[in-house]
C-alpha positions as CSV (number, residue, x, y, z in Angstrom):
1,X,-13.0,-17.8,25.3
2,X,-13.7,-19.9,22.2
3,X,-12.9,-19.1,18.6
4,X,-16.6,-17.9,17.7
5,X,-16.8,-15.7,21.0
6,X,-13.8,-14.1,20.1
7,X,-15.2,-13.0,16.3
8,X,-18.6,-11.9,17.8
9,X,-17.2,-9.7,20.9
10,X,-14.3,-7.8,18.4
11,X,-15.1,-8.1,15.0
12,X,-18.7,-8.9,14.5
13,X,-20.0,-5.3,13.9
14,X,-23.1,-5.0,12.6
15,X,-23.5,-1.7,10.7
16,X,-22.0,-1.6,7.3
17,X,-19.4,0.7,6.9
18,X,-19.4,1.0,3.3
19,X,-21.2,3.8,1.3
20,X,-23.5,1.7,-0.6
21,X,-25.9,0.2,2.1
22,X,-26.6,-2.9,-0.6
23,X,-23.0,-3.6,-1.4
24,X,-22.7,-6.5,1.2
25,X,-25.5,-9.0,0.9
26,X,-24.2,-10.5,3.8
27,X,-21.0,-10.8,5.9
28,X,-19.7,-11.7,9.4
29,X,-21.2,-15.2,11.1
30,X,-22.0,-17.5,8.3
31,X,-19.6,-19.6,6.8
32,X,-19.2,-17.7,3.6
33,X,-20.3,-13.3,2.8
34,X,-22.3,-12.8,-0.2
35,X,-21.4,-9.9,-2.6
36,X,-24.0,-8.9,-5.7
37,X,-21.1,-7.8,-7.7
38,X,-21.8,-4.0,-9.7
39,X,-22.7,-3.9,-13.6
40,X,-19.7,-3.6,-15.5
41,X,-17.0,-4.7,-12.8
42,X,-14.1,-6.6,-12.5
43,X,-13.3,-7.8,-9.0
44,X,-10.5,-6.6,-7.8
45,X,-8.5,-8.9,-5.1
46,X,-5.6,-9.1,-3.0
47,X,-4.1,-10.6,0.2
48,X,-0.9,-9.4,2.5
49,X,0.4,-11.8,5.3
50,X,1.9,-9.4,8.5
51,X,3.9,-11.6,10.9
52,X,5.1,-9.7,14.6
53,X,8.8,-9.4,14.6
54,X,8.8,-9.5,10.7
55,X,6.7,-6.8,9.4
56,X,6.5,-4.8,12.0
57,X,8.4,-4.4,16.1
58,X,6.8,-6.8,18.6
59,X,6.2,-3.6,21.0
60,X,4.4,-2.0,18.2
61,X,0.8,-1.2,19.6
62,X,-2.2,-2.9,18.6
63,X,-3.9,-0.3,17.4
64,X,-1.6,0.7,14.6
65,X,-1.4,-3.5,13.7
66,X,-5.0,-3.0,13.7
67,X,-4.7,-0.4,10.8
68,X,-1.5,-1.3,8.9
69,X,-3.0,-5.0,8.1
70,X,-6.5,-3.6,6.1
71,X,-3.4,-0.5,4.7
72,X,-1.5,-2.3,3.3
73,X,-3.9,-4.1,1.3
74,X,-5.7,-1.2,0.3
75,X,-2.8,0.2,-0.8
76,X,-2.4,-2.7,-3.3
77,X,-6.4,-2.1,-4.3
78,X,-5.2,1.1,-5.1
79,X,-2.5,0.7,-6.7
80,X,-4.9,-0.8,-10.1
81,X,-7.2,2.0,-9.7
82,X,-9.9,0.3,-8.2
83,X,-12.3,1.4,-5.8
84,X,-11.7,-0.6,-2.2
85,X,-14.9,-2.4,-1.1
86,X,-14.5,-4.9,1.9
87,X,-11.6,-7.3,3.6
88,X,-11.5,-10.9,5.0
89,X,-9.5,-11.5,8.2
90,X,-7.5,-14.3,9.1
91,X,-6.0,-14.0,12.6
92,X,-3.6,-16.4,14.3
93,X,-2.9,-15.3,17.8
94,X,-0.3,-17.2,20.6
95,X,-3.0,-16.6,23.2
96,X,-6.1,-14.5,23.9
97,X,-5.6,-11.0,25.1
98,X,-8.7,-9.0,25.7
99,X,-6.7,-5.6,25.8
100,X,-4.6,-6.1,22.5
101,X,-7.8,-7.4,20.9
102,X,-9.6,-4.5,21.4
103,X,-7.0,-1.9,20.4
104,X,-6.4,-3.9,17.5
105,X,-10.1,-4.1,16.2
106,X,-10.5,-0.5,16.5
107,X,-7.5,0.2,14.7
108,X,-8.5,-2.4,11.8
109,X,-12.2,-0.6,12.1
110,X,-10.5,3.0,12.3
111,X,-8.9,2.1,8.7
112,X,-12.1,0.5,7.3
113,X,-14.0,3.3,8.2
114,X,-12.0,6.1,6.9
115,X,-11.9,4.3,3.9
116,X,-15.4,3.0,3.3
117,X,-14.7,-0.6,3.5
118,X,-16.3,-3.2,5.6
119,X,-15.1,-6.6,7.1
120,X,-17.1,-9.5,5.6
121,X,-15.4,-12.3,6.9
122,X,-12.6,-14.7,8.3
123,X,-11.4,-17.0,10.2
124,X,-9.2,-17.1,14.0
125,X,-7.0,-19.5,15.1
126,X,-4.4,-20.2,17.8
127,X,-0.6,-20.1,16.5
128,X,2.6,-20.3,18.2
129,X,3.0,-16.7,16.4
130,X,1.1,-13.5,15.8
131,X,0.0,-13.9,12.1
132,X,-2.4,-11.4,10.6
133,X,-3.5,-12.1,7.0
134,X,-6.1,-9.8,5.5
135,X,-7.6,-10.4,1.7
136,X,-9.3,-7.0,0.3
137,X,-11.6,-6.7,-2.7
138,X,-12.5,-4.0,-4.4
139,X,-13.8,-3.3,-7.8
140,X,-12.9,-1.4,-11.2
141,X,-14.8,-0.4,-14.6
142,X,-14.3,-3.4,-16.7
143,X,-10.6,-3.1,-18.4
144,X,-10.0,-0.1,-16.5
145,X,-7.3,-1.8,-14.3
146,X,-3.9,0.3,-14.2
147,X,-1.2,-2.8,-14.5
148,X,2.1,-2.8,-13.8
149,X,2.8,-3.9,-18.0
150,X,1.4,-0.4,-19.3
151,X,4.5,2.0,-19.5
152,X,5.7,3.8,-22.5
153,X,8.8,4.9,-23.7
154,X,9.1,8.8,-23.0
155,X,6.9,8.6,-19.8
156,X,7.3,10.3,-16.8
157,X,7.8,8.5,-13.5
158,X,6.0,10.1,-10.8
159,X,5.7,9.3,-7.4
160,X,3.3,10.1,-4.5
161,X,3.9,11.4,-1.0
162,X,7.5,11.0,0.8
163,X,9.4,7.9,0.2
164,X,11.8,6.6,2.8
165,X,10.1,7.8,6.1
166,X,9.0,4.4,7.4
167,X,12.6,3.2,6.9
168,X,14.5,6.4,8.8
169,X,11.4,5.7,11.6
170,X,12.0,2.2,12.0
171,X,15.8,2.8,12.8
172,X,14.8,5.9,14.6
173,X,11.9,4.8,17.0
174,X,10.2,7.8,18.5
175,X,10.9,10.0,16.1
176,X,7.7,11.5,14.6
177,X,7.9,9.9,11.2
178,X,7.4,6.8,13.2
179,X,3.4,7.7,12.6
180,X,4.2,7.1,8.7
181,X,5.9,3.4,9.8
182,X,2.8,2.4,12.3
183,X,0.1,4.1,10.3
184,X,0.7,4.0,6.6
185,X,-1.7,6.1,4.5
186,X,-3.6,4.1,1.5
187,X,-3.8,6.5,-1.3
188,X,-7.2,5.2,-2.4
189,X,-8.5,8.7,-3.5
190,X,-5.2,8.7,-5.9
191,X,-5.6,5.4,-7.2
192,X,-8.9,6.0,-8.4
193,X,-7.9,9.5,-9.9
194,X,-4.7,7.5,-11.7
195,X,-7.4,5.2,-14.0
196,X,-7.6,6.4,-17.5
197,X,-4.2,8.7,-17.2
198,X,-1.6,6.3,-15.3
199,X,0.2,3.9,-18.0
200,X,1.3,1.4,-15.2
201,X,1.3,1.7,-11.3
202,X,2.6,0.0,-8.5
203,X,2.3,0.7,-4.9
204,X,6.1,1.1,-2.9
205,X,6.0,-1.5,-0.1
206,X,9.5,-3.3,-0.8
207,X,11.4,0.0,-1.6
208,X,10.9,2.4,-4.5
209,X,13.8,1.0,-6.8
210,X,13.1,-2.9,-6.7
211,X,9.2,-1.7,-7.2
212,X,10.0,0.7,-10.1
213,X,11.9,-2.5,-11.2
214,X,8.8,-4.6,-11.6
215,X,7.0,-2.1,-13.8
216,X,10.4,-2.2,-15.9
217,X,10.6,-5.7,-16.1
218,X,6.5,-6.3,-17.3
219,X,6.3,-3.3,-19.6
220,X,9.7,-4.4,-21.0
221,X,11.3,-1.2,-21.0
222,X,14.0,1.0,-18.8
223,X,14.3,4.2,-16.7
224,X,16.4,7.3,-15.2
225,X,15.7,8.3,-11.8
226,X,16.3,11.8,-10.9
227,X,18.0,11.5,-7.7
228,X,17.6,15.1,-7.0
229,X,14.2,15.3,-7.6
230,X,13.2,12.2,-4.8
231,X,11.2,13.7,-2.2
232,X,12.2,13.2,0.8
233,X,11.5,14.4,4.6
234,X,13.4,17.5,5.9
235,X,15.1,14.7,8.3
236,X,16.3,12.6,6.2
237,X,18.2,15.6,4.1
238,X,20.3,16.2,7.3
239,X,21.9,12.9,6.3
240,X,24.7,12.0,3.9
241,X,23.6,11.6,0.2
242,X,23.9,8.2,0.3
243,X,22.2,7.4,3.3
244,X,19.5,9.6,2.0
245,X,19.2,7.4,-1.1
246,X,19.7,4.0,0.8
247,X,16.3,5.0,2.6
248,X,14.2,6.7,-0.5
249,X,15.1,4.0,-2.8
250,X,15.5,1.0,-0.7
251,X,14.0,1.8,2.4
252,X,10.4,-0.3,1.9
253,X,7.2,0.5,3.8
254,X,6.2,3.4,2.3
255,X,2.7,2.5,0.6
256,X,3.1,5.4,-1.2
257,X,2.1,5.0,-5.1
258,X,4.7,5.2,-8.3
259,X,3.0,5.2,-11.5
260,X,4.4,6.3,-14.9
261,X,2.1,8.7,-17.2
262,X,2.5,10.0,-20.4
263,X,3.2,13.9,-20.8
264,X,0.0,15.0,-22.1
265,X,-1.7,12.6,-19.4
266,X,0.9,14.4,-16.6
267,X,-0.6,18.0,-17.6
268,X,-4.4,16.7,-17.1
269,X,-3.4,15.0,-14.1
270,X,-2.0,18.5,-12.9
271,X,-5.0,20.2,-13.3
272,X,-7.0,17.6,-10.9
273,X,-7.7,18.3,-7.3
274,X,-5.6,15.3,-5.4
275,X,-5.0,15.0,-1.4
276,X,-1.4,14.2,-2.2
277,X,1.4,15.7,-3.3
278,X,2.9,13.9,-6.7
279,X,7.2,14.3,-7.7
280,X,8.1,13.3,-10.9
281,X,11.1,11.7,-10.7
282,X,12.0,10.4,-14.2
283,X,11.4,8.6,-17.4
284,X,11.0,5.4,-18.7
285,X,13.5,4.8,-21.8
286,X,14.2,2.5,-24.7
287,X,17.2,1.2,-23.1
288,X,16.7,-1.3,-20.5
289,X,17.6,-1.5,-16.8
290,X,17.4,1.6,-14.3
291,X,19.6,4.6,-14.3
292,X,20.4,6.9,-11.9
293,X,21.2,10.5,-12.6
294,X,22.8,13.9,-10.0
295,X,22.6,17.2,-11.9
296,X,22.8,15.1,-14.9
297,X,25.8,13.1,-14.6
298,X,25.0,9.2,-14.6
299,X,25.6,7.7,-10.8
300,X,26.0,3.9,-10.5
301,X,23.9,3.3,-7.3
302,X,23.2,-0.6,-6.3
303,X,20.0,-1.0,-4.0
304,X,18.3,-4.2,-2.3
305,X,14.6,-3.6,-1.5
306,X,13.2,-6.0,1.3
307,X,13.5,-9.3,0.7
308,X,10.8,-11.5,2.3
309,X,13.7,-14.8,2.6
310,X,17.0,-13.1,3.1
């Protein structure tokens, strides 16, 4: 089957998924989609390389590869408060399997779908590897994007969801957090809510410390992590403390979002209706560097995210 026959039989859809019928002037099948971009936008973009045996277990199914490659990068749209609006699709594949083909383009429709986004685009390719590289765009009220350089002094650190699930699940394979590992949940609704209250934001994918890090590191300021206060699964607080911490803080693959937020900001934020559950888990301070802290008593805790070249 060539390349082109491949693109029309899996991912050549026609109707547009997206809930404004104009937003894609035209997409799949010519050599470049057209977008007519909103008044008053920026253009929000991003890309996230997966690669089998790296970012996720080669058994994993296709469906959930399907999903975790548009997630991710949704995740990331999210993450500056923007409004996801389409992806493009690079796909390098060892050899052409009609079965995984098909569970994997229903599970990368499956996510565009629930999320009102729409593949516009692409390119497929043979590769000694399974590569999967997705670009999403989304857009955002001009200057309205929630950066990672925006926290403040006497913040509160705040984080969505459960952190350390997809960590626990990938050294625990069958266990039912393995659903949060294979099918990570974008929190575009969030993201959205976040702009105009969030001072920064980052989305976890490397572990929550080494990302809280970055937000430290562009806003030039520092932080104390309540380590009582992290949420974790009921699983996970069957383990020792620090195994518990190892996969909160260090663990990766969450896609949950961390965002700092100024008190009066928190309060409003409170009052909103939001389809996930938000921890506040500390505070950014004067003094650089990150802080841990157990029923107020300083702990020194050293954590490695993931590193993409270790």
């Amino acid at each position: 089957m060539a390349e082109f026959s491949i693109i029309d039989t899996y991912f050549n859809r026609q109707t547009v998924t997206s809930t404004d019928v104009n937003s894609v002037d035209l997409g799949v099948g010519d050599d470049s989609a057209l977008l007519t971009p909103p008044p008053n936008q920026q253009l929000v973009i991003c890309a996230d390389t997966l690669v089998a045996g790296r970012h996720f277990p080669l058994d994993t199914s296709p469906h959930a590869i399907g999903w975790k490659s548009v997630a991710v990068n949704l995740s990331d749209i999210a993450a500056m408060g923007a409004k996801p609006h389409s992806i493009l699709l690079a796909l390098s594949l060892p050899q052409i399997d009609h079965d995984w083909l098909k569970g994997f383009s229903q599970g990368l429709y499956d996510c565009c779908d629930q999320f009102g986004v729409s593949l516009i685009g692409g390119d497929t390719t043979q590769s000694p590897h399974l590569t999967i590289s997705v670009t999403a765009l989304g857009w955002i009220e001009t200057g309205q994007a929630v950066t990672r350089s925006g926290a403040q002094v006497g913040d509160f650190i705040c984080v969505s969801g459960q952190v350390g699930d997809a960590a626990y699940a990938l050294q625990h394979l069958g266990h039912p957090l393995q659903k949060r590992l294979d099918y990570p949940t974008p929190r575009c609704q969030l993201g959205q809510k976040l702009k105009g209250l969030a001072s920064s934001m980052i989305d976890v994918s490397d572990g929550l410390a080494q990302d809280l890090g970055h937000i430290l590191k562009a806003s030039h300021v520092g932080a104390t992590l309540d380590l009582d206060q992290l949420p974790i699964d009921a699983a996970l607080k069957k383990l020792q403390q620090e195994k518990q911490w190892q996969y909160a803080l260090a663990g990766g693959d969450d896609y949950e979002l961390c965002f700092t937020i100024s008190p009066q900001n928190y309060e409003k934020l409170l009052q909103q209706q939001l389809d996930v559950n938000i921890t506040k888990i500390g505070q950014i301070t004067q003094q650089k560097g990150l802080t841990f802290v157990q029923n107020g008593v300083d702990h020194s805790l050293q954590f490695h995210g993931y590193q993409h070249f270790a």
